[in-house]
GULUMZA-836358 format. One line per field, with one value per residue (C-alpha): x, z, y. Coordinates in nm, 3 decimals. Layout:
! residues N
u X,...
w Z,...
v Y,...
END
This chain:
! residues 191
u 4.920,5.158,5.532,5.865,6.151,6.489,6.672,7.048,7.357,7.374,7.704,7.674,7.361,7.473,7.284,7.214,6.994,6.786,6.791,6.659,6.346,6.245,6.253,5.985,5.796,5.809,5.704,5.421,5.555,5.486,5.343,5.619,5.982,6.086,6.468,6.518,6.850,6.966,7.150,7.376,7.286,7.361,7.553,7.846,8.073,8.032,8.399,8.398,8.046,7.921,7.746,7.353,7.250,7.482,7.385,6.978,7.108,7.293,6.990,6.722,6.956,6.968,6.581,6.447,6.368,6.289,5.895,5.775,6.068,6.119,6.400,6.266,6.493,6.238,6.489,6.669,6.380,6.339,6.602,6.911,7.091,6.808,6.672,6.430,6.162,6.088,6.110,5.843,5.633,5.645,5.585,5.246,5.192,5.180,5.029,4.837,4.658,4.983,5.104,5.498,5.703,6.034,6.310,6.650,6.918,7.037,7.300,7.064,6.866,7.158,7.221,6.849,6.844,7.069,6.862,6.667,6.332,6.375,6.074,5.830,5.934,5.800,5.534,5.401,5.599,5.620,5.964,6.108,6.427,6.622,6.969,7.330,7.626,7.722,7.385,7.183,6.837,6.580,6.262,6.128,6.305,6.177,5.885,5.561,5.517,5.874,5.942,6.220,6.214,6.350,6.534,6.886,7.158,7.391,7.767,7.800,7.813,7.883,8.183,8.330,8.277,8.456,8.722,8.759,8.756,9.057,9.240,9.155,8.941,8.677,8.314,8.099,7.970,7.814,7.676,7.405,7.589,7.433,7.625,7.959,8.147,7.983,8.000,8.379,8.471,8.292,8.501,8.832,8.735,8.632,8.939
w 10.477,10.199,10.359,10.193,10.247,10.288,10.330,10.397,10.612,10.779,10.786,10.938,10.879,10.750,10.665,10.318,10.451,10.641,10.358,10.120,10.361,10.451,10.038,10.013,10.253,10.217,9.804,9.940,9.773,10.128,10.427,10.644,10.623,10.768,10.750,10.776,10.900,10.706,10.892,10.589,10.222,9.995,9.760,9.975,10.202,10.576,10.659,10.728,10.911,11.253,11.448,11.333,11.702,11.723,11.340,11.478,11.766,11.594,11.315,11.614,11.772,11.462,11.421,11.796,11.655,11.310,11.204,11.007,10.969,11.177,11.193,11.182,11.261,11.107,10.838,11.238,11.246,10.883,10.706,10.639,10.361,10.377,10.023,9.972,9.785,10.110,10.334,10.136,10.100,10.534,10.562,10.338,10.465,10.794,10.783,10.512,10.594,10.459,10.073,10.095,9.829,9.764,9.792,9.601,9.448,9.098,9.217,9.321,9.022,8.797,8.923,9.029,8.738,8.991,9.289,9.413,9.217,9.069,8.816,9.124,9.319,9.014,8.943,9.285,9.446,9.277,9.325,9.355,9.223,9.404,9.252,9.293,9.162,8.874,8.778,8.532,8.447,8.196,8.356,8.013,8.003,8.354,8.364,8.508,8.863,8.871,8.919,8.914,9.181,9.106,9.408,9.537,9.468,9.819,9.743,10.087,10.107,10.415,10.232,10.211,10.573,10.667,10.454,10.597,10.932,10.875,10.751,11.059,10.861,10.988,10.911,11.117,10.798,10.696,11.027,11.285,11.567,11.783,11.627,11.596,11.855,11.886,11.516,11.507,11.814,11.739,11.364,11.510,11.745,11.460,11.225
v 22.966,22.978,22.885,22.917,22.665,22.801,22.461,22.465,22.353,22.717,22.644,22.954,23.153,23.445,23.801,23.671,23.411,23.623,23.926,23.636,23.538,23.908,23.958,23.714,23.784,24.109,24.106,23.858,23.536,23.382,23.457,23.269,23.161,22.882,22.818,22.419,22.298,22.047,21.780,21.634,21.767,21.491,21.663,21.887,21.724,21.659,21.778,22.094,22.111,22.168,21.910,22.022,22.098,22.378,22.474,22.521,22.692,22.977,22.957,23.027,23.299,23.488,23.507,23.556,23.913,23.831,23.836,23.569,23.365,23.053,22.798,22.470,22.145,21.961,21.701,21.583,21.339,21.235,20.939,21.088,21.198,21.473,21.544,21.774,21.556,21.404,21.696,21.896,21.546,21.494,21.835,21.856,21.498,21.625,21.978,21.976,22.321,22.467,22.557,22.469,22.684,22.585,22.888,22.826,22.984,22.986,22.867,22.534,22.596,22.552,22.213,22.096,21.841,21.634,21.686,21.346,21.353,21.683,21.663,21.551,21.846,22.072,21.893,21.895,22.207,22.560,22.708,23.036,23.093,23.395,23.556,23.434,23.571,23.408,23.206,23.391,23.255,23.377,23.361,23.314,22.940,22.842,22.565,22.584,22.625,22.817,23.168,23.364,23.637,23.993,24.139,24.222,24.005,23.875,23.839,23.616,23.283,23.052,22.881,23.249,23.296,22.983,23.092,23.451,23.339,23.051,23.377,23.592,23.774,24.009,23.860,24.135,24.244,23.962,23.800,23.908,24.113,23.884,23.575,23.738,23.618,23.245,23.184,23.329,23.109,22.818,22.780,22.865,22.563,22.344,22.410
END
């Protein structure tokens, strides 16, 4: 079975998240999404995050009706800062039945040169690059093993959520209905 990993603080989940892993499965990259939690990505800052338990939580409530995605808190039980290299390396180490694709950004892309063993992950991972506002990529340039994927661009990010809500902004358009009021009480808690 061919799995894409959506890593990422979910700091919240957000729509774009979940829009992203229908897209691929959907235009048959892979035949399963599986959203890992990241307890502490080595390259943004711990401050304004919530304790990871409560990050899988809302991550798990947001796909109980989702097919084919599933959240996975998988990196909890690995060494810690949790880089990717090693994540995709336990994972094939431990089901090796399974093809692992990488899912990232261009955002991620742009800066994947500084990503812990970057040139093992593409030598031994492919990758599928997804649009972000801002980042554009000519799949032309991309190595082997690396795809860019054509589909909708999502002008949401978690950082912009935080930000609305420590405005009093509404963020209904850009969360699961289901998460609303947990994710907007659980930051106003946090501040």
């Amino acid at each position: 079975m061919r799995i894409g990993i959506l890593g990422g603080s979910f700091n919240p989940i957000h729509n774009g998240h979940l829009a992203i892993a229908r897209g691929m499965i959907k235009r048959a990259i892979v035949d399963k999404v599986m959203l890992m939690v990241s307890p502490q990505n080595p390259i943004k800052s711990p401050e304004s995050l919530l304790p990871e338990d409560i990050r899988f939580q809302l991550a798990q409530k947001a796909c109980e009706s989702e097919c084919g995605i599933q959240v996975s808190n998988f990196e909890f039980f690995l060494p810690r800062p949790s880089y990717t290299w090693q994540t995709l390396c336990a994972l094939r180490s431990t089901h090796p039945e399974n093809e692992y694709v990488l899912l990232i950004g261009a955002d991620n892309w742009n800066i994947f040169s500084k990503w812990y063993r970057s040139k093992d992950i593409i030598e031994n991972f492919e990758i599928e690059i997804y649009p972000r506002e801002g980042f554009d990529i000519s799949p032309a340039s991309l190595p082997q093993g690396v795809k860019y994927v054509s589909m909708p661009l999502y002008k949401i990010s978690s950082t912009d959520i935080r930000k609305k809500l420590s405005q009093g902004k509404d963020i209904s358009a850009y969360v699961p209905p289901t998460l609303l009021k947990d994710i907007t009480n659980l930051y106003k808690e946090f501040k």
